[in-house]
DRENPAPA-772702 format. One line per 5 residues: their letters; for each residue z, y, x of N, C-alpha, C, O. Coordinates in Angstrom, 3 decimals, padded with zeros to 6 digits. Layout:
BEGIN
a = Z Y X Z Y X Z Y X Z Y X; ...
END
This chain:
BEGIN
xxxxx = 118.380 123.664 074.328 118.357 122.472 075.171 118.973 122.796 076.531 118.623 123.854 077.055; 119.893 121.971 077.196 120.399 122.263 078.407 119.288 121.989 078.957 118.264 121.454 078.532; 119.756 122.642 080.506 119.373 122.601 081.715 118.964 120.958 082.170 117.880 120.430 082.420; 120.221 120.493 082.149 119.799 119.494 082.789 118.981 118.024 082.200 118.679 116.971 082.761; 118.784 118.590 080.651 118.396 117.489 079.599 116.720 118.044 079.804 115.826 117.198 079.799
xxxxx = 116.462 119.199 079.943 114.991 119.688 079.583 114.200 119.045 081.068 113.036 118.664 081.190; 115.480 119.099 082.263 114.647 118.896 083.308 114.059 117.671 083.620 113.044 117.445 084.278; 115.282 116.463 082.735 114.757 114.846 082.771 113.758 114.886 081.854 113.002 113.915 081.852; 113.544 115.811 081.024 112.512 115.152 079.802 110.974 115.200 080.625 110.137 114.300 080.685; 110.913 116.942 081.386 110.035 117.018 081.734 108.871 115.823 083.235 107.668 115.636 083.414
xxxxx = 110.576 115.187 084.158 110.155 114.084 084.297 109.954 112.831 083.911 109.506 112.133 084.820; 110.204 112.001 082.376 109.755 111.462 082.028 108.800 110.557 081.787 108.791 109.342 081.589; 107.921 111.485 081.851 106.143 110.832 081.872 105.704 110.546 083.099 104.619 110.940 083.527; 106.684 109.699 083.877 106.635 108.783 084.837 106.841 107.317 084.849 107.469 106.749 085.742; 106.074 106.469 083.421 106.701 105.362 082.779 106.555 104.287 083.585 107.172 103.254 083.326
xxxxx = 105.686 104.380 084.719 105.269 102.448 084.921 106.051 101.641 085.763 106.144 100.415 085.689; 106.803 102.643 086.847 108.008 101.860 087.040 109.150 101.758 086.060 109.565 100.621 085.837; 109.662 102.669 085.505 110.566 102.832 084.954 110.676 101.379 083.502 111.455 100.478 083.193; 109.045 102.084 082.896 108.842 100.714 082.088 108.650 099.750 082.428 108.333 098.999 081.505; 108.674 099.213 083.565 108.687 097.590 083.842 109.962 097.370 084.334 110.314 096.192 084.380
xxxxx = 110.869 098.356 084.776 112.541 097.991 084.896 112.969 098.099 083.985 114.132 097.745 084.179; 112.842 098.453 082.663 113.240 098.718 081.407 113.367 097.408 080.630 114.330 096.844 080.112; 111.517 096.993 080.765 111.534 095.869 080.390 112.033 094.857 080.907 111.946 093.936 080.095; 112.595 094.485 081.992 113.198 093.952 082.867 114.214 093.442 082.144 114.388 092.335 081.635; 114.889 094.478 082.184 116.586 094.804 081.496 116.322 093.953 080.131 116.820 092.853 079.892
xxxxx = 115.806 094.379 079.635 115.404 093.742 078.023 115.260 092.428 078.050 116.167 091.697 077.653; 114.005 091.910 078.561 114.283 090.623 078.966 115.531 090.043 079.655 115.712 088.876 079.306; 116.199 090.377 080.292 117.175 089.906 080.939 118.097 089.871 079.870 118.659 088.776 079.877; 118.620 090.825 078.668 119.503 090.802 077.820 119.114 089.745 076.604 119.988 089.633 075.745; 117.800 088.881 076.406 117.370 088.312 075.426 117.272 086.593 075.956 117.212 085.558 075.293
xxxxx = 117.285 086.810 077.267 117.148 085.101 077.961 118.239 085.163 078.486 118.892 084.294 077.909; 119.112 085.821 079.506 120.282 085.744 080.249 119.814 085.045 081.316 120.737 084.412 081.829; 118.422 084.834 082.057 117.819 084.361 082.688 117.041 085.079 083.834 115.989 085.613 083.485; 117.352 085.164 084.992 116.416 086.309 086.047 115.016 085.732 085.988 114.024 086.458 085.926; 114.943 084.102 086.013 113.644 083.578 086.699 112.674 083.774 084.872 111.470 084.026 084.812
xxxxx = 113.229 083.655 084.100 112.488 083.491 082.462 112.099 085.413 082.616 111.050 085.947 082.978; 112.951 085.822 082.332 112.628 087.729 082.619 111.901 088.054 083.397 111.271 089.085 083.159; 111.658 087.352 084.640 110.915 087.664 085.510 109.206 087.564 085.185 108.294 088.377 085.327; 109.267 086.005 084.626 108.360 085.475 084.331 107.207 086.155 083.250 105.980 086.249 083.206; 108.554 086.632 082.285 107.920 087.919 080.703 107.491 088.960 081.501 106.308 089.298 081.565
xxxxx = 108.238 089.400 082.012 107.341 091.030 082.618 106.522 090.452 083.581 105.516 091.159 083.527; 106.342 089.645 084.385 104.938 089.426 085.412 105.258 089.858 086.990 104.510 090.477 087.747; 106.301 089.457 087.199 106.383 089.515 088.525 107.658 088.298 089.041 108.321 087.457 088.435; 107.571 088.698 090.325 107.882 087.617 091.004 109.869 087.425 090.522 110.501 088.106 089.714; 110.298 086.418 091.269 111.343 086.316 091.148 112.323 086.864 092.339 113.545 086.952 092.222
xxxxx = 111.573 087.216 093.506 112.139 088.327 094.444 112.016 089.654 094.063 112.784 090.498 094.526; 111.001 089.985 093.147 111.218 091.717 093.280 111.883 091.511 091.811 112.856 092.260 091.730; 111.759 091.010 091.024 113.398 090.841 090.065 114.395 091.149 090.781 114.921 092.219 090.476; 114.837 090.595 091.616 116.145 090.565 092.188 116.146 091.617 092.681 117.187 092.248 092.495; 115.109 092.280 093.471 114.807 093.731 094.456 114.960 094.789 093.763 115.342 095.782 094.383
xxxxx = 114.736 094.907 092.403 114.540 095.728 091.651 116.078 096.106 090.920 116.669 097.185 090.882; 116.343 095.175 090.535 118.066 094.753 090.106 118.881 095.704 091.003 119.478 096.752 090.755; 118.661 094.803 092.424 119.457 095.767 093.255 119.518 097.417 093.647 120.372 098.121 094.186; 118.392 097.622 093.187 117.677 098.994 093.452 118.439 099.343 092.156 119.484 099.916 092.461; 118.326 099.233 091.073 118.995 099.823 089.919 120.578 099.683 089.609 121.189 100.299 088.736
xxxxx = 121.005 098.920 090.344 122.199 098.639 090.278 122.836 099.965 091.454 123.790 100.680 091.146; 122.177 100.070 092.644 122.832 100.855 093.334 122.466 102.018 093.072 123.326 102.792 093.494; 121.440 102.675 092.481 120.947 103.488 091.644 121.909 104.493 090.483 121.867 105.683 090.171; 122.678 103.434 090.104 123.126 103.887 089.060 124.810 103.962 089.026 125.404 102.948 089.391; 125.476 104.951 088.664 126.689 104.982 088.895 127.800 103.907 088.549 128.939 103.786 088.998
xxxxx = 127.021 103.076 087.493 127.304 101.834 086.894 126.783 100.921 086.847 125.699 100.872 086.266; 127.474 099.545 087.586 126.278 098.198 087.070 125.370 098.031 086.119 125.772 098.730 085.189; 124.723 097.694 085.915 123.675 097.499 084.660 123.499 095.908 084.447 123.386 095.177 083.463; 123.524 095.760 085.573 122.970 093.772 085.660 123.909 093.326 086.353 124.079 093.905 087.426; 124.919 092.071 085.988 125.671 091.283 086.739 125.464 089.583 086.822 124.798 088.998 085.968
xxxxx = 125.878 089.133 087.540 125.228 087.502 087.859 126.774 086.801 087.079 127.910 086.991 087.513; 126.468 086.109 086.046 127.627 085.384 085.482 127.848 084.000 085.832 126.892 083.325 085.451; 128.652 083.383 086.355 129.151 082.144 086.934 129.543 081.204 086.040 129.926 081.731 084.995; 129.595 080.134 086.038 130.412 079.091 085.374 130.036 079.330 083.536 128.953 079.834 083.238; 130.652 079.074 082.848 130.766 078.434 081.381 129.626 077.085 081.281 129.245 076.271 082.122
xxxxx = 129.332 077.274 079.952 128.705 076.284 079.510 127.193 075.849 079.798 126.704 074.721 079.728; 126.664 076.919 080.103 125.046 077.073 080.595 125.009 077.033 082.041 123.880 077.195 082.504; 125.779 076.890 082.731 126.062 076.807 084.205 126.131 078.231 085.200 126.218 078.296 086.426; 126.058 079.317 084.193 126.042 080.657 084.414 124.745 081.488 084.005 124.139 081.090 083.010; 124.283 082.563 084.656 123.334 083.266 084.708 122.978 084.393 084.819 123.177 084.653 086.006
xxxxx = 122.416 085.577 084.162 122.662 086.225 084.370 122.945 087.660 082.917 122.868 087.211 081.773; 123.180 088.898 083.016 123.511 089.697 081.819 123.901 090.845 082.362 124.434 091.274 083.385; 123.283 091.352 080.933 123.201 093.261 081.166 125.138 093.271 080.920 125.763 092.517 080.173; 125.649 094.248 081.715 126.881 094.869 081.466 126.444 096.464 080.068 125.485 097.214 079.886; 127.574 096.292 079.536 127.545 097.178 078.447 127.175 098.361 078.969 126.648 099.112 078.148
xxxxx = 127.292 098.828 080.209 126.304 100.091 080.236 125.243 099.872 080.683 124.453 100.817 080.674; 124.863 098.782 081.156 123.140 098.211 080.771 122.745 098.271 079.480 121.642 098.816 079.507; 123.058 097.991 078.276 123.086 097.405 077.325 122.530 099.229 077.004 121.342 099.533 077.117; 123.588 100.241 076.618 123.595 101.158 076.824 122.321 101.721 077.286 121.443 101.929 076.449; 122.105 102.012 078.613 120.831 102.773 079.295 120.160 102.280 078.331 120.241 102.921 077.283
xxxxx = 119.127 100.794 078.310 118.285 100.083 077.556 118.232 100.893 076.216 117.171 101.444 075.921; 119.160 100.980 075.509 119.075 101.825 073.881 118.705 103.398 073.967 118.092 103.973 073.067; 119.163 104.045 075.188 119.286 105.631 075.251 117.940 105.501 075.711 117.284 106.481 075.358; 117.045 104.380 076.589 115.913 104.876 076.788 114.411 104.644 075.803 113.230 104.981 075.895; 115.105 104.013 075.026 114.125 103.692 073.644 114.419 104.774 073.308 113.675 105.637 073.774
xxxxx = 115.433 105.225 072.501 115.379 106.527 072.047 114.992 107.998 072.301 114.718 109.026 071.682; 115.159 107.388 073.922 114.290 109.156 074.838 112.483 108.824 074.493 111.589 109.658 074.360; 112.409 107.576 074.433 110.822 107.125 074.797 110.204 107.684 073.273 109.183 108.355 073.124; 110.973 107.284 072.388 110.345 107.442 070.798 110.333 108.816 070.640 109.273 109.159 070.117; 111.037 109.703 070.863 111.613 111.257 070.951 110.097 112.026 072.114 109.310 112.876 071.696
xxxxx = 110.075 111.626 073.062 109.289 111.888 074.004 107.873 111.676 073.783 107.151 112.622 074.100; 107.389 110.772 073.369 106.412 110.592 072.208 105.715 111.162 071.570 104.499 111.323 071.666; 106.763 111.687 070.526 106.896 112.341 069.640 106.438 113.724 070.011 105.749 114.419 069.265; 106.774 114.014 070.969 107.030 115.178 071.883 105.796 115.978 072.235 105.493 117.128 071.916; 104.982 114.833 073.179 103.783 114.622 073.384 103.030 114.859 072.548 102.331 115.865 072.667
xxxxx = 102.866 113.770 071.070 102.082 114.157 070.222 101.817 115.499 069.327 100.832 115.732 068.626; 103.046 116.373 069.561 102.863 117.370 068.894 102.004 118.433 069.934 101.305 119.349 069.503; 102.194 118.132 071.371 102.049 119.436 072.160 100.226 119.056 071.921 099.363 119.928 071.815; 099.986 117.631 071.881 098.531 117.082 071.943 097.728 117.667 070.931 096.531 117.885 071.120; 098.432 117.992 069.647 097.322 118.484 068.642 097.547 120.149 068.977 096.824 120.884 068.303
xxxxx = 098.122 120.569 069.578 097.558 122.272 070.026 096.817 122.301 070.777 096.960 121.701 071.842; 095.509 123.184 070.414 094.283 123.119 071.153 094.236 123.693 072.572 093.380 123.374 073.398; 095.365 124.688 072.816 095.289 125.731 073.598 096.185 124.763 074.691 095.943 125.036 075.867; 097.010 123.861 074.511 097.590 123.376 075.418 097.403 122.218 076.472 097.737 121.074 076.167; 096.909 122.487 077.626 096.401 121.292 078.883 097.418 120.312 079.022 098.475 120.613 079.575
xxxxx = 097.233 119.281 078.623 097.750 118.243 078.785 098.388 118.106 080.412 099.495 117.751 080.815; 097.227 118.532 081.080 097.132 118.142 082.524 098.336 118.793 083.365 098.899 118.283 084.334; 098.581 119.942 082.817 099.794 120.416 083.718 100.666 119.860 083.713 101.246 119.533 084.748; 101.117 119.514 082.357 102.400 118.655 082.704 102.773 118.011 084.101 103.815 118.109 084.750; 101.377 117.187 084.418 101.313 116.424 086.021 101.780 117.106 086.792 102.622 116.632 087.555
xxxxx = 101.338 118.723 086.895 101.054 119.943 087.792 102.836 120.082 088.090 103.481 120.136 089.137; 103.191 120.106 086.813 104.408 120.869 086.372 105.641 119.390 087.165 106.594 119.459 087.940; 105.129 118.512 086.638 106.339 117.597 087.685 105.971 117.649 089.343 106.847 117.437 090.182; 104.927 117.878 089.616 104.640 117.681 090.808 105.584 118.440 091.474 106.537 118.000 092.115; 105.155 120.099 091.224 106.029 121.485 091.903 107.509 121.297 091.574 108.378 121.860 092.239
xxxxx = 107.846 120.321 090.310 110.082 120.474 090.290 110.119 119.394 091.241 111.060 119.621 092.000; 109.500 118.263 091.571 110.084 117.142 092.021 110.735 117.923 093.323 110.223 118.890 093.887; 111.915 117.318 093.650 112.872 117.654 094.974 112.737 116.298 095.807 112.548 115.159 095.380; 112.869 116.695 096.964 112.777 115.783 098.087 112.640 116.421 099.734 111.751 117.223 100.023; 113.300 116.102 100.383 113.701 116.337 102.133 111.954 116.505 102.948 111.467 117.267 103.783
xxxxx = 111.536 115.514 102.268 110.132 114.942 102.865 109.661 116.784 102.794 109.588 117.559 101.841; 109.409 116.963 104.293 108.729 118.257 104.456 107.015 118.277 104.097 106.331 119.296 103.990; 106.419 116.480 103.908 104.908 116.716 103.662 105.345 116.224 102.305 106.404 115.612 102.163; 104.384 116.540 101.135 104.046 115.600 099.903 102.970 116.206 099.684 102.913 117.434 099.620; 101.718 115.239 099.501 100.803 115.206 098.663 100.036 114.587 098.295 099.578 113.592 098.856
xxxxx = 099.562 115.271 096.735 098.890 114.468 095.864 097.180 113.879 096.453 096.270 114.363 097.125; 097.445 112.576 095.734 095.758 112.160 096.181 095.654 110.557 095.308 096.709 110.061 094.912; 094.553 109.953 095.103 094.418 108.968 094.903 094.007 107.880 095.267 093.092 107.991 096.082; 094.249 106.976 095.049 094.057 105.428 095.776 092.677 105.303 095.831 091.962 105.464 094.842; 092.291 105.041 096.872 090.290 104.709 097.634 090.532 102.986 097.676 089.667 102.222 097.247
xxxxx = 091.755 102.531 098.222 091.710 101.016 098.588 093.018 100.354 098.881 093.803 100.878 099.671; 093.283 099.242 098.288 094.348 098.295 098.639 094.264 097.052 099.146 093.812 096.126 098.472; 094.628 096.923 100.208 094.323 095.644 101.035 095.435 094.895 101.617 096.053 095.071 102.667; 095.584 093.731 100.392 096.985 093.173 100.699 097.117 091.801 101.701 096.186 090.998 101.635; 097.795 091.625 102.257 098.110 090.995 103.466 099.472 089.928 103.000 100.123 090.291 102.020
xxxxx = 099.781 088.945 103.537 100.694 088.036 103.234 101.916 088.740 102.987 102.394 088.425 101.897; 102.597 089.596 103.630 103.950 091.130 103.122 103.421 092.360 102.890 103.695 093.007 101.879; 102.828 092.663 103.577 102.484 093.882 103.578 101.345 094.019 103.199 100.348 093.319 103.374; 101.607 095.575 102.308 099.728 095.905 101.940 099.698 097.528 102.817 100.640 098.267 103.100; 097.806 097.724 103.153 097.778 099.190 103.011 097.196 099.624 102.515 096.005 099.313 102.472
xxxxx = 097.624 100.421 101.976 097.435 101.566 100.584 096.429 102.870 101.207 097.012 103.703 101.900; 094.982 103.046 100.973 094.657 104.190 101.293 094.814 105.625 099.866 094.683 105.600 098.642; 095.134 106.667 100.829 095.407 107.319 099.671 094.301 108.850 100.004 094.510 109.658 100.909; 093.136 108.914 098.986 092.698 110.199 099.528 092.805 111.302 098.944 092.636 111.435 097.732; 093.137 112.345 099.833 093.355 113.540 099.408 092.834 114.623 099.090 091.670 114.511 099.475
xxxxx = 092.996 115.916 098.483 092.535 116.834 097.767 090.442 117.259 098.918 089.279 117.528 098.618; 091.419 116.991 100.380 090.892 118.000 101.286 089.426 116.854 101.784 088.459 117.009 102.531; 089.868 115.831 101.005 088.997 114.254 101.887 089.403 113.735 102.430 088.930 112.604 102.534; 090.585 114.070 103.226 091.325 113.372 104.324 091.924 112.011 103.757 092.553 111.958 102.700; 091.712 111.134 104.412 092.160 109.441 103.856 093.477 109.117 104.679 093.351 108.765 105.852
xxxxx = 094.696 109.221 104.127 095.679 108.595 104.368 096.212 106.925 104.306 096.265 106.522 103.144; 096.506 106.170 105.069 096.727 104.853 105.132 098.293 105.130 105.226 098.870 105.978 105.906; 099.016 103.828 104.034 100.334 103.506 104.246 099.994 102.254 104.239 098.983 101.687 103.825; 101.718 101.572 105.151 101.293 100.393 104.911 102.922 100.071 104.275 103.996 100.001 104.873; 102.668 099.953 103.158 103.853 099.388 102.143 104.173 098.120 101.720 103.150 097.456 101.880
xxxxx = 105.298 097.225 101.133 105.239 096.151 100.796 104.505 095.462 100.002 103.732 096.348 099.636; 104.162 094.494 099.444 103.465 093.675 098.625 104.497 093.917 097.225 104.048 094.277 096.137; 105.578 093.714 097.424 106.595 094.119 095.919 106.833 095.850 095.722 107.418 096.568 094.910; 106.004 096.048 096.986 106.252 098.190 096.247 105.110 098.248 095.341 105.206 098.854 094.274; 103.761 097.510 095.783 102.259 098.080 095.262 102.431 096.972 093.583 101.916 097.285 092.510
xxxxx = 103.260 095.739 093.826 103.400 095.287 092.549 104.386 096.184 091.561 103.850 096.485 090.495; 105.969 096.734 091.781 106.792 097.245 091.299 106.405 098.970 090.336 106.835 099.586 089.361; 105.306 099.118 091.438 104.852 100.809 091.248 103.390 100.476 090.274 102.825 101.433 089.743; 102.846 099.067 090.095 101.782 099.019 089.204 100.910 099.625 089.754 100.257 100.390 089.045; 100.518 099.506 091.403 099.368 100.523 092.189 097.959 100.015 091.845 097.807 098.805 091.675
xxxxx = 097.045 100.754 091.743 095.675 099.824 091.143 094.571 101.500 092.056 094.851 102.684 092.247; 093.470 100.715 092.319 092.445 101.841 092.502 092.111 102.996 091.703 091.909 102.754 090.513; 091.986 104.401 092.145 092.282 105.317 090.940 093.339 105.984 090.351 093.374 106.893 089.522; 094.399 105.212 091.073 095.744 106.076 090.259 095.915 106.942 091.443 095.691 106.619 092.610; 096.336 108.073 091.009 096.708 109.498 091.423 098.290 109.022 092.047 098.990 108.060 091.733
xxxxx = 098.449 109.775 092.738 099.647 108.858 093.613 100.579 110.223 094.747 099.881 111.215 094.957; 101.542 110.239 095.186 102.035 111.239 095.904 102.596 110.683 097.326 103.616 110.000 097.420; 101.664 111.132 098.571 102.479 110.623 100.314 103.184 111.568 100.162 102.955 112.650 099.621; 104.665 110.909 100.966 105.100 111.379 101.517 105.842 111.361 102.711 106.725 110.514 102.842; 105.645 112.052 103.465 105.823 111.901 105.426 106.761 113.171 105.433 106.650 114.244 104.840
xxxxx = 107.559 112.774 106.154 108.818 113.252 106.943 107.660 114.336 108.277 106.526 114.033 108.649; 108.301 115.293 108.603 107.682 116.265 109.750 108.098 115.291 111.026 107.280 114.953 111.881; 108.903 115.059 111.026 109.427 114.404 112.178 108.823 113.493 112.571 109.023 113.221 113.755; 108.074 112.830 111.990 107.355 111.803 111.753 105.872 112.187 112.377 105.153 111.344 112.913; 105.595 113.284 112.262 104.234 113.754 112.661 104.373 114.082 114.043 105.030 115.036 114.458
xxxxx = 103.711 113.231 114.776 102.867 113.634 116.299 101.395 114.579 116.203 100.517 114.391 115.361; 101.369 115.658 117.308 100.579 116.424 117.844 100.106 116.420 119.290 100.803 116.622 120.284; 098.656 116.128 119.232 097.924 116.431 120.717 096.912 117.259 120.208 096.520 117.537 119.075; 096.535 117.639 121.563 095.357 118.957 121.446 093.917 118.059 122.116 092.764 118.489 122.163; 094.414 116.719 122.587 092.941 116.035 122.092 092.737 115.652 121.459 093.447 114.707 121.117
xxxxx = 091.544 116.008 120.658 090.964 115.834 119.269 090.391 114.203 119.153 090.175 113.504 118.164; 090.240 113.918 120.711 089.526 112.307 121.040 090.381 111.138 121.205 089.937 109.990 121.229; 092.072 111.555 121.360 093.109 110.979 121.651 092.959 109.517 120.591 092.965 109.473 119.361; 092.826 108.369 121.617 092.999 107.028 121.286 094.574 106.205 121.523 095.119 105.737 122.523; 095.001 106.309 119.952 096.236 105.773 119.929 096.046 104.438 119.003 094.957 104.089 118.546
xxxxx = 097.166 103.814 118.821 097.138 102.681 118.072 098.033 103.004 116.228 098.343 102.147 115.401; 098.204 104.457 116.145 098.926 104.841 115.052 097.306 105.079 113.918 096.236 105.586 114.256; 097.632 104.596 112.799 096.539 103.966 112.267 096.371 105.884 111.379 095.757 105.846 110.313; 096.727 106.897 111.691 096.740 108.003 110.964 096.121 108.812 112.118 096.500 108.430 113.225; 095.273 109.821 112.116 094.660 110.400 113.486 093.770 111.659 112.141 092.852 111.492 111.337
xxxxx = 094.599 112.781 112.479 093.820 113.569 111.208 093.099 114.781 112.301 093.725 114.792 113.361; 092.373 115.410 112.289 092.067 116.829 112.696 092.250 118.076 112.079 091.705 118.209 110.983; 092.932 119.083 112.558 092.841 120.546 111.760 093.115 121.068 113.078 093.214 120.731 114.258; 093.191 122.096 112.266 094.033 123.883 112.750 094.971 124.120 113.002 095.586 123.308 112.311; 095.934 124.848 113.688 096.843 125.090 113.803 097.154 126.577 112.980 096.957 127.663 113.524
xxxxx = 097.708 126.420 111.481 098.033 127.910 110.987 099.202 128.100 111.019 099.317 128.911 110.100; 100.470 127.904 111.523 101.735 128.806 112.276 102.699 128.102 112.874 102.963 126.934 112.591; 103.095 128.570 113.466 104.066 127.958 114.358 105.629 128.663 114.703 105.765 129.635 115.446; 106.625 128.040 114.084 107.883 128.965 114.274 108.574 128.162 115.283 109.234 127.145 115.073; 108.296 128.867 116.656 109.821 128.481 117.823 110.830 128.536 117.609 111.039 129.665 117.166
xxxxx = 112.114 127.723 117.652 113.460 127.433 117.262 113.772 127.715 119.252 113.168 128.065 120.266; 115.107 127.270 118.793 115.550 127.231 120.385 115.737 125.676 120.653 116.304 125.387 121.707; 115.370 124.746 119.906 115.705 123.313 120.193 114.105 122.835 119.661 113.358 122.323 120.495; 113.711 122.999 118.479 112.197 122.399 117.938 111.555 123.435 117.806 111.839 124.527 118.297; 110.236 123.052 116.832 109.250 124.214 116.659 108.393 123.125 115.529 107.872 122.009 115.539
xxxxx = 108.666 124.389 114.483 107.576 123.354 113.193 105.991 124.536 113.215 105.670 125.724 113.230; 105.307 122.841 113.201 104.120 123.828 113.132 103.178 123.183 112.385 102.954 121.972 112.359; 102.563 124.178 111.696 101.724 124.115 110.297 100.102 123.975 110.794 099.497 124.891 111.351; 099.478 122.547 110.455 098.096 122.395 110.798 097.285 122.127 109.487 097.196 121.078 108.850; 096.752 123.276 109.264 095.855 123.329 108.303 094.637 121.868 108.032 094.262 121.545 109.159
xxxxx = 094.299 121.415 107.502 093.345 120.161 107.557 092.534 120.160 106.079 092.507 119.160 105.362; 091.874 121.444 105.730 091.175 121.757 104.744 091.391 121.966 103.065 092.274 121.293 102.534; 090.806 122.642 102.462 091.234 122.502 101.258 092.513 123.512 100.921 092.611 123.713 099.711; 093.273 124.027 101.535 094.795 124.679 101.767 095.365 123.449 101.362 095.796 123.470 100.209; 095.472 122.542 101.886 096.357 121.172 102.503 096.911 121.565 103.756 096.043 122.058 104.476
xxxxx = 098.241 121.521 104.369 099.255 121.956 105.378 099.833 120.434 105.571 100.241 119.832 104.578; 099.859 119.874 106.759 100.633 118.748 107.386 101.358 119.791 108.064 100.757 120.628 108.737; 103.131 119.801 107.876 103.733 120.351 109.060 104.200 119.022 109.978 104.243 117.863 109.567; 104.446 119.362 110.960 105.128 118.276 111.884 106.889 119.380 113.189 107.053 120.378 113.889; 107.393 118.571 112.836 108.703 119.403 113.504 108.784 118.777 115.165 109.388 117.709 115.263
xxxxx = 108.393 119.187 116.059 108.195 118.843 117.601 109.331 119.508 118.080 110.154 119.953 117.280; 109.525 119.670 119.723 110.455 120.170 120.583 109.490 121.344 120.670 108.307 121.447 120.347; 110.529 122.364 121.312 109.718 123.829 121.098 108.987 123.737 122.906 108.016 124.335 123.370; 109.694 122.995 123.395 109.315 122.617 125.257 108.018 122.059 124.648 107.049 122.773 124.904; 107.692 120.764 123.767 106.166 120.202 123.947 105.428 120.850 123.582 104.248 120.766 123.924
xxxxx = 106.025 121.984 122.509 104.709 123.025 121.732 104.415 124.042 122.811 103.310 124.582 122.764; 105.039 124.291 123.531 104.755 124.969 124.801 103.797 124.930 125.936 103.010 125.784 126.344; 104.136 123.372 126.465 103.529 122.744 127.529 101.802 121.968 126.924 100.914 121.499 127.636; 101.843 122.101 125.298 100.956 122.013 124.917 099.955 122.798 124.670 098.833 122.465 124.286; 100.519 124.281 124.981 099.627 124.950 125.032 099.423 125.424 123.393 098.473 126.095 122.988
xxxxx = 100.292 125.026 122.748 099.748 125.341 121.175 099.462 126.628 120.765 100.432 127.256 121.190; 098.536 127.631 120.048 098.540 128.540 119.438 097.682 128.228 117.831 096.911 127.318 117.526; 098.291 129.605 116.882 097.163 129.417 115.928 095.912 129.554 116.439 095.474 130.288 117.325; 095.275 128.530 115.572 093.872 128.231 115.574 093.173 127.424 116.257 092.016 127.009 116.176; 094.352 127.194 117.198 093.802 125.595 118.037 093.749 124.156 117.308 094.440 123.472 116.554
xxxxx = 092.595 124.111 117.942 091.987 122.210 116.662 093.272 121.317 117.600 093.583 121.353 118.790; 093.656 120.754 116.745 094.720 119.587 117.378 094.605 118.322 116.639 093.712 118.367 115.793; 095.157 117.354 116.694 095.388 116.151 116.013 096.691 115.443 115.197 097.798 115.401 115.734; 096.565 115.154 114.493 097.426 114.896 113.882 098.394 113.592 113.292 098.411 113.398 112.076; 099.298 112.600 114.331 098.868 111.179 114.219 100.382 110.768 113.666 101.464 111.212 114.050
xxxxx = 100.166 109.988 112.858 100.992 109.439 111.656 100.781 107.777 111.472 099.748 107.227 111.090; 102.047 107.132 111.848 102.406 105.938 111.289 101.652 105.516 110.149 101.463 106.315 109.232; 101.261 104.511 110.110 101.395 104.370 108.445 101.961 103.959 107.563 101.725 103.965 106.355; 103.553 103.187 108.744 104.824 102.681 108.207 105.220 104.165 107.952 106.213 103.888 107.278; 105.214 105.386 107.966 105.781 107.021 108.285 105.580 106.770 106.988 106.595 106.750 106.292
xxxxx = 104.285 106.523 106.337 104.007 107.427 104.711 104.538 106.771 103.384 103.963 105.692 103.237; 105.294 106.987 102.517 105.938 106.453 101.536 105.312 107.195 100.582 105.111 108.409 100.548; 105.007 106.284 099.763 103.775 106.378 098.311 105.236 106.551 097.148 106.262 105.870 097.139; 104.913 107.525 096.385 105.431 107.829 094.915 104.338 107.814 094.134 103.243 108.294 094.428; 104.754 107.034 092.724 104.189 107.389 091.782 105.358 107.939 090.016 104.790 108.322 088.994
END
């Protein structure tokens, strides 16, 4: 098996977006209709369209195009390498399956890593990611926020769209991945500091590397959970920072972007 075939399989078993854009597609190739497709899979007729676009630019090739004029007054339709993806991913899904079920009847083998095992390949810039699960969703006319708690207890708040928490199938209980940019992370060394950023964590300070322009520094917050945050190496200075100093840790909650 190549390289690069073993590495999609192993992400795979990431179906619930994927399967509701899938199904998407499907419906869309059986009505030629956005608002009827929309309607079969259960969501709105904006994150249809949101989703479209997301996969369309996604992909090196159109998948979905808007057809004009003939006899039905237009509408819409998968392009043949829509048509395409749609078949190659039934066939990965039945194969994958398959896959599954065999590793399932060996006794010796944990299902559970697999999770483990996509967690550590996934690639991404985001200097924080981590795993935790949904405590609460509290949706608002656009926006919802998503609490997400983590290994250590620490309760993370995002506040994401109303078509991300529908698109991603978010529900209480699902295991879920933040992720925050360092840059993104503010540090004070008052632990009492009253801000209006809805994220305010406490730890440690376990290392700190001076640059000649920034300085990333690693605040422990229990559990061996690490928030780094990337500052100016002047504020880590004038802050007085060393290991082991309790500091704070304050985060947007527009900062945190939820994967599932």
């Amino acid at each position: 098996m190549s390289k690069d075939l073993s590495s999609g399989l192993i992400c795979f078993d990431k179906p619930v977006l994927l399967e509701k854009r899938i199904h998407l597609l499907q419906a869309i190739k059986e009505s030629g209709s956005i608002t009827t497709a929309a309607k079969q899979v259960g969501i709105s007729y904006k994150t249809a369209w949101g989703a479209i676009d997301t996969m369309n630019n996604l992909s090196t090739m159109p998948l979905v195009v808007r057809v004009t004029g003939g006899n039905g007054g237009g509408g819409t339709s998968l392009t043949p390498y829509g048509e395409e993806i749609v078949k190659n991913y039934d066939v990965l899904k039945h194969e994958y399956e398959r896959f599954l079920k065999t590793l399932s009847s060996m006794a010796e083998f944990n299902m559970d890593h697999i999770k483990n095992l996509q967690r550590i390949a996934m690639q991404i810039s985001a200097r924080n990611q981590f795993m935790g699960k949904i405590g609460d969703i509290k949706q608002a006319k656009v926006n919802a926020e998503v609490s997400m708690v983590l290994k250590s207890g620490v309760i993370l708040v995002s506040t994401i769209t109303n078509s991300a928490v529908e698109e991603m199938g978010l529900h209480i209980g699902d295991e879920v991945i933040g992720i925050i940019k360092a840059s993104s992370v503010l540090i004070s060394n008052d632990t009492h500091i009253a801000t209006s950023a809805r994220n305010k964590i406490l730890g440690k300070i376990s290392g700190i590397i001076l640059g000649e322009v920034n300085a990333q520094v690693s605040i422990d917050i229990g559990e061996n959970e690490m928030i780094v945050a990337t500052i100016t190496s002047e504020s880590a200075k004038s802050l007085g920072l060393e290991i082991g100093s309790s500091v704070c840790a304050i985060i947007k909650s527009s900062s945190i972007l939820i994967g599932k």
